[in-house]
LOTORNU-825774 format. One line per 10 residues: their letters; for each residue x, y, z of N, C-alpha, C, O. Coordinates in Angstrom, 3 decimals. Each point is the difference from the previous one (the first is absolute). Example, Ala and Ser with C-alpha at 12.3 -4.5 7.8 and 13.67 -1.06 7.14 Angstrom:
<sites>
as	13.190:-5.690:7.800:-0.890:1.190:0.000:0.900:1.200:0.000:1.036:-0.019:0.665  -1.386:1.069:-1.385:0.820:1.190:0.060:-0.770:1.090:0.730:0.509:1.108:0.169;
</sites>
This chain:
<sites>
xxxxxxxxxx	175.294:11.497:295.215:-0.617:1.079:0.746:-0.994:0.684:-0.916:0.516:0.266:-1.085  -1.787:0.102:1.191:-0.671:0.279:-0.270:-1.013:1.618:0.550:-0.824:0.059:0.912  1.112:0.660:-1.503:-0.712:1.154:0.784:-1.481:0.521:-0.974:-0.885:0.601:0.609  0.767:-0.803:-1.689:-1.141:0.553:-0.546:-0.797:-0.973:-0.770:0.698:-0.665:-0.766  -2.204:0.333:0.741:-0.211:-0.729:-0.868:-1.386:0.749:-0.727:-0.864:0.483:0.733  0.728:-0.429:-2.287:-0.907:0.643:-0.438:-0.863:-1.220:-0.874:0.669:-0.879:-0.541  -2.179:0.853:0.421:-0.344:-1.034:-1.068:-0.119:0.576:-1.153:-0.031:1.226:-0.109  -0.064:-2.160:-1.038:-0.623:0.793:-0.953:-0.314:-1.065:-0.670:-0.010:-1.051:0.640  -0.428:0.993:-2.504:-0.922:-1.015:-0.612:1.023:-0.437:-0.723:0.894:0.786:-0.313  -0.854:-2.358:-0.141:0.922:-0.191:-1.321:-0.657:0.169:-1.384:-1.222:0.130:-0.073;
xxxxxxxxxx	1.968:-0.128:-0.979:-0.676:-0.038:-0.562:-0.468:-1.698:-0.924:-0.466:-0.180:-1.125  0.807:-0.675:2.084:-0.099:-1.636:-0.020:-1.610:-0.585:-0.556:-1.168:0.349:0.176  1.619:-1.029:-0.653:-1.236:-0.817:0.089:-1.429:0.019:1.013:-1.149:0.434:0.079  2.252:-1.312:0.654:-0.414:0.001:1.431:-0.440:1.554:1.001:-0.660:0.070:1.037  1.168:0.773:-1.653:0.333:1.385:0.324:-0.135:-0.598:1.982:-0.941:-0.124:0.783  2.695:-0.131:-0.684:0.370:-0.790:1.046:0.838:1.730:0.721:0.687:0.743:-0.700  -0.977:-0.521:2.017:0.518:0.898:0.572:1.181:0.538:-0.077:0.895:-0.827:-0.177  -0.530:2.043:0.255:1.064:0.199:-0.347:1.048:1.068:2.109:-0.278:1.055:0.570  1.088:-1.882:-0.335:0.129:0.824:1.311:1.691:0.507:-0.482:0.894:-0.395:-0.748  -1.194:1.673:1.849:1.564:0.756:-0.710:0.460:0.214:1.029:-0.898:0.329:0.776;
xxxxxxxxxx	2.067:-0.335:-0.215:0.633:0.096:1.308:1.201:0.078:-0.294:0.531:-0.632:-0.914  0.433:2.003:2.213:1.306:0.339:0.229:0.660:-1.018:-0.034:-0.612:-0.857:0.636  1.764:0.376:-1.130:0.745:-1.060:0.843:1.452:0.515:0.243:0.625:0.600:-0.875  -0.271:-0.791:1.754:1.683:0.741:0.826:1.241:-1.021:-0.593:0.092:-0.916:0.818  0.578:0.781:-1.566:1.310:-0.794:-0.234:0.952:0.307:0.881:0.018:1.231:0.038  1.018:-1.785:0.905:1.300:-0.048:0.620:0.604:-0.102:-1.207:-0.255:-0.743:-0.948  1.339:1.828:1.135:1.250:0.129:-0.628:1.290:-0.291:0.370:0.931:-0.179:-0.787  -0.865:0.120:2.241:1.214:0.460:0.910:0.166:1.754:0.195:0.634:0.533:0.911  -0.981:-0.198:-1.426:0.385:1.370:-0.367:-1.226:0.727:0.058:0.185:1.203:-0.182  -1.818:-1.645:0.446:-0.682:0.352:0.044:-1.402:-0.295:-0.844:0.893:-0.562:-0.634;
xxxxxxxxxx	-1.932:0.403:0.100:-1.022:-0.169:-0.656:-0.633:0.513:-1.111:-0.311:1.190:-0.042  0.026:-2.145:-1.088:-0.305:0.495:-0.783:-1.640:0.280:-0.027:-0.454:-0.379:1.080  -0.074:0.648:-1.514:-1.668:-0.259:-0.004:-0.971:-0.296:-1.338:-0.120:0.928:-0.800  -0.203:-1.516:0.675:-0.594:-1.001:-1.013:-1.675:0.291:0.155:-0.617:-0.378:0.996  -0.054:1.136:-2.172:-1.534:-0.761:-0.036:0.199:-1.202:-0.447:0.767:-0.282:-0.921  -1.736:-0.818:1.816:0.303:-0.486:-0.620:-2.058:-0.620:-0.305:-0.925:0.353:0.732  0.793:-1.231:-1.902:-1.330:0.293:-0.522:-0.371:-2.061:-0.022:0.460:-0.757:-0.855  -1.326:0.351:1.977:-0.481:-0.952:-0.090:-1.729:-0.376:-0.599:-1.055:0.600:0.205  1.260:-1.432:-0.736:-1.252:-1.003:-0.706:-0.787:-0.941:1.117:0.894:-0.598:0.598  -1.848:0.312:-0.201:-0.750:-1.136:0.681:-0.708:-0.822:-1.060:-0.869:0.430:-0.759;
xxxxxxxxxx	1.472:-1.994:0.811:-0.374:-0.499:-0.989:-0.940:-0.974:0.754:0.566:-0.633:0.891  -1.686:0.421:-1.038:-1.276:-1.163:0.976:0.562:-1.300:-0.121:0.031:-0.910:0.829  0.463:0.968:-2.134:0.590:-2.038:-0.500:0.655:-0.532:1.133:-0.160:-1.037:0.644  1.240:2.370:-0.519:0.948:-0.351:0.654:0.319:0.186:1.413:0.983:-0.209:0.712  -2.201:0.694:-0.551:-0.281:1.307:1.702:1.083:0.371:0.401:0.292:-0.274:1.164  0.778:1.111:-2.103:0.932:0.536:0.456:-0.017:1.632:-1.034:-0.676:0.314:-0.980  1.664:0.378:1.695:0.340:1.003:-0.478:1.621:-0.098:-0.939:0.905:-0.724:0.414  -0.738:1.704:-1.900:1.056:-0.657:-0.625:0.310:1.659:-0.411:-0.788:0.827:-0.458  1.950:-0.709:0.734:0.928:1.339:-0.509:-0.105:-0.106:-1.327:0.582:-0.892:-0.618  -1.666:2.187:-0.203:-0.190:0.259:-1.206:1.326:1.207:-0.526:0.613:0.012:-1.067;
xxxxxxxxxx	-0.504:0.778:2.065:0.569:1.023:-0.540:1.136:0.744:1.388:-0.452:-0.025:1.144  1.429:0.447:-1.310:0.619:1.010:0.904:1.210:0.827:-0.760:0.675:-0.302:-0.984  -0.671:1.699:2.004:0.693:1.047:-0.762:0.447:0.672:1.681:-0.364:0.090:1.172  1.547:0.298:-2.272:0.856:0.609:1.215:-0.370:1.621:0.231:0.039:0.882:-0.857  -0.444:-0.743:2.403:-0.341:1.170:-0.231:-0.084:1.328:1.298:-0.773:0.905:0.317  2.425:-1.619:0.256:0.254:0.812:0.768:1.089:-0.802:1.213:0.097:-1.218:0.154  0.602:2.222:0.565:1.076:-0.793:1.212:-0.431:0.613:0.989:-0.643:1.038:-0.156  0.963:-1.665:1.664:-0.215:0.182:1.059:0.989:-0.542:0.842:0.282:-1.195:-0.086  0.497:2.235:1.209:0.637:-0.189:1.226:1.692:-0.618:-0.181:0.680:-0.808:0.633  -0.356:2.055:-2.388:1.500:-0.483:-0.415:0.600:0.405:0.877:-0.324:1.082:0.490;
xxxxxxxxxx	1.372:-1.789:-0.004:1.026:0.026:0.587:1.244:-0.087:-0.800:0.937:0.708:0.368  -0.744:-1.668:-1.680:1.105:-0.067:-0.488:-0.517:0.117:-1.511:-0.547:-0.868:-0.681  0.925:2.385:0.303:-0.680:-0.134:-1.403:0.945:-0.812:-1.245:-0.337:-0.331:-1.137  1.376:0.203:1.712:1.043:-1.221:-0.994:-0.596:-0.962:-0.247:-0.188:-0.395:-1.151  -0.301:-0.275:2.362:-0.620:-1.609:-0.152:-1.175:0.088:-0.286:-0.656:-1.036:0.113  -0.058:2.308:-0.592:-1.231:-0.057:-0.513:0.474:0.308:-1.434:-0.025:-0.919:-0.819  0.303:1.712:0.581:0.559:0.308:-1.538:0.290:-1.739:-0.678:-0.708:-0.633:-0.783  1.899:0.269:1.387:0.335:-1.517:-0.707:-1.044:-0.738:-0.144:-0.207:-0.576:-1.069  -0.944:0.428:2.522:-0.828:-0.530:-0.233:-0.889:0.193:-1.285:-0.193:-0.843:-0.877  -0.211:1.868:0.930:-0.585:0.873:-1.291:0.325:-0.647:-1.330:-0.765:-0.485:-0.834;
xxxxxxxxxx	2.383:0.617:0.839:0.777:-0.303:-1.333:-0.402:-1.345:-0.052:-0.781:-0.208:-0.929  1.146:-1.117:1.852:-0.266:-0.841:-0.105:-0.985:-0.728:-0.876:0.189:-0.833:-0.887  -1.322:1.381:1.384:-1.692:-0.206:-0.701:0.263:1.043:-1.051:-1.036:0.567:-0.346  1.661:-0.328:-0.003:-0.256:0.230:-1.796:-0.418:1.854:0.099:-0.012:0.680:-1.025  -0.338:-0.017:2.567:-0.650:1.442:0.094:1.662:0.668:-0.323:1.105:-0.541:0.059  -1.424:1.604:-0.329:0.916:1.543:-0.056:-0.128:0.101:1.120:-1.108:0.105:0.526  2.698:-0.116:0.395:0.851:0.523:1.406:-0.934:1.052:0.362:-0.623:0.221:1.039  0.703:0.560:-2.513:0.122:1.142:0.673:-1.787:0.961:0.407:-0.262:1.136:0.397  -0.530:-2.275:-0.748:-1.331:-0.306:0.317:-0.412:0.524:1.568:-1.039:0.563:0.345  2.205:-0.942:0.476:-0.173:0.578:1.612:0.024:1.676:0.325:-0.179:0.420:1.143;
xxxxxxxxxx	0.402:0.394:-2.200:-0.158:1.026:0.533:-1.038:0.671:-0.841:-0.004:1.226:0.110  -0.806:-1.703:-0.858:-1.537:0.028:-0.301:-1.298:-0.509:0.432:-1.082:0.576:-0.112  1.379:-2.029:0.751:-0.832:-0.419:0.498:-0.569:0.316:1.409:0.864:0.050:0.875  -2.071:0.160:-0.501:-0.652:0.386:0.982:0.149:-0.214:1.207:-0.093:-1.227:-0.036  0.326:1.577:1.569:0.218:-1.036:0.737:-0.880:0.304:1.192:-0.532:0.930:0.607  0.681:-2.217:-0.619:-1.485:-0.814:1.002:0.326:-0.216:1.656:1.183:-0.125:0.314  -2.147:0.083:0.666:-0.078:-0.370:1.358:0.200:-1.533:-0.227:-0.528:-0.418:-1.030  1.093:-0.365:1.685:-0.399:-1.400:-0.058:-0.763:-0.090:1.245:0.390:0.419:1.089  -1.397:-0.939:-1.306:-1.416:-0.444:0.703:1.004:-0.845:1.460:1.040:-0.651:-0.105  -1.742:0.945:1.229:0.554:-1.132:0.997:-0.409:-1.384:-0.268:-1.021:-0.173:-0.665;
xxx	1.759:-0.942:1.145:-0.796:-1.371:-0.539:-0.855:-0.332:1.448:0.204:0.207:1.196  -1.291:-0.848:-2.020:-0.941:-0.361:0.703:0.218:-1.347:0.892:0.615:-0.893:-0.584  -1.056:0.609:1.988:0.418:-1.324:0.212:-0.750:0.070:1.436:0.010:-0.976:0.750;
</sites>
Protein backbone atom coordinates (compact mmCIF):
# COMPACT_ATOMS: atom_id res chain seq x y z
CA UNK A 1 0.00 0.00 0.00
CA UNK A 2 1.27 3.01 -0.94
CA UNK A 3 -0.02 6.52 -0.02
CA UNK A 4 2.76 9.14 -0.63
CA UNK A 5 5.34 9.41 -3.18
CA UNK A 6 8.03 12.26 -3.17
CA UNK A 7 11.09 12.51 -5.90
CA UNK A 8 14.23 13.57 -5.22
CA UNK A 9 18.07 13.29 -6.78
CA UNK A 10 20.60 10.47 -5.95
CA UNK A 11 23.53 11.12 -5.36
CA UNK A 12 24.59 8.17 -8.14
CA UNK A 13 26.48 8.29 -10.86
CA UNK A 14 23.82 7.97 -12.92
CA UNK A 15 22.13 10.46 -10.49
CA UNK A 16 19.18 7.74 -11.06
CA UNK A 17 15.79 8.99 -9.33
CA UNK A 18 15.12 8.71 -6.13
CA UNK A 19 11.00 7.96 -5.18
CA UNK A 20 9.88 7.87 -1.45
CA UNK A 21 6.61 6.42 -0.54
CA UNK A 22 4.32 5.35 2.68
CA UNK A 23 4.16 1.73 2.82
CA UNK A 24 1.36 0.07 5.38
CA UNK A 25 2.71 -3.44 6.96
CA UNK A 26 -0.18 -6.00 8.37
CA UNK A 27 0.54 -7.05 11.68
CA UNK A 28 -2.59 -8.84 12.74
CA UNK A 29 -2.83 -6.38 15.26
CA UNK A 30 -2.65 -3.56 13.01
CA UNK A 31 0.12 -1.59 10.77
CA UNK A 32 3.21 -0.56 10.87
CA UNK A 33 4.33 2.25 8.45
CA UNK A 34 7.51 2.26 6.69
CA UNK A 35 9.20 5.13 4.41
CA UNK A 36 10.15 3.38 2.39
CA UNK A 37 13.03 4.96 -0.26
CA UNK A 38 13.26 3.52 -3.94
CA UNK A 39 16.09 3.85 -6.74
CA UNK A 40 15.08 3.64 -10.68
CA UNK A 41 17.79 1.94 -12.21
CA UNK A 42 17.52 2.34 -16.56
CA UNK A 43 19.84 -1.08 -16.83
CA UNK A 44 17.39 -2.65 -15.22
CA UNK A 45 14.02 -0.58 -15.85
CA UNK A 46 13.06 -1.35 -12.52
CA UNK A 47 12.74 0.28 -9.26
CA UNK A 48 15.02 -1.28 -6.13
CA UNK A 49 14.39 -0.55 -2.27
CA UNK A 50 17.48 1.63 -1.31
CA UNK A 51 16.40 2.53 2.04
CA UNK A 52 13.31 2.20 4.69
CA UNK A 53 12.60 3.37 8.26
CA UNK A 54 10.00 2.84 10.52
CA UNK A 55 8.03 5.67 11.07
CA UNK A 56 4.81 5.36 12.45
CA UNK A 57 1.42 2.83 13.15
CA UNK A 58 -1.94 2.97 11.92
CA UNK A 59 -5.51 1.41 12.84
CA UNK A 60 -4.00 -0.70 16.18
CA UNK A 61 -6.31 -2.80 17.32
CA UNK A 62 -4.06 -5.19 19.25
CA UNK A 63 -1.15 -3.34 20.63
CA UNK A 64 0.37 -6.88 21.97
CA UNK A 65 0.74 -8.18 18.47
CA UNK A 66 2.24 -5.06 17.44
CA UNK A 67 4.68 -4.71 20.26
CA UNK A 68 5.96 -8.57 19.54
CA UNK A 69 5.88 -7.65 16.16
CA UNK A 70 8.13 -4.70 16.90
CA UNK A 71 10.32 -6.98 19.17
CA UNK A 72 10.52 -9.42 16.52
CA UNK A 73 12.39 -7.10 13.88
CA UNK A 74 14.92 -6.22 16.28
CA UNK A 75 12.57 -2.44 17.19
CA UNK A 76 11.93 -1.49 21.06
CA UNK A 77 8.06 -2.78 22.03
CA UNK A 78 7.88 -0.06 23.50
CA UNK A 79 8.41 2.18 20.28
CA UNK A 80 4.32 2.10 19.90
CA UNK A 81 3.62 4.66 22.22
CA UNK A 82 6.02 7.20 20.52
CA UNK A 83 5.48 6.57 17.23
CA UNK A 84 3.10 8.72 15.20
CA UNK A 85 -0.09 7.46 13.99
CA UNK A 86 -1.28 7.49 10.60
CA UNK A 87 -4.77 7.28 8.46
CA UNK A 88 -4.27 4.26 6.28
CA UNK A 89 -5.03 5.52 2.80
CA UNK A 90 -8.18 3.50 1.25
CA UNK A 91 -6.82 0.97 -1.40
CA UNK A 92 -7.18 1.83 -4.71
CA UNK A 93 -8.87 -0.62 -7.19
Amino acid sequence: MKAMREHERSDHEDDAPITTELSYWQTGGGYLVFRVRREYHPRFDNDFVVGRRLVGVAEVEDEQIVRDILRVHDYNPNLINELPTFKKPPIDG
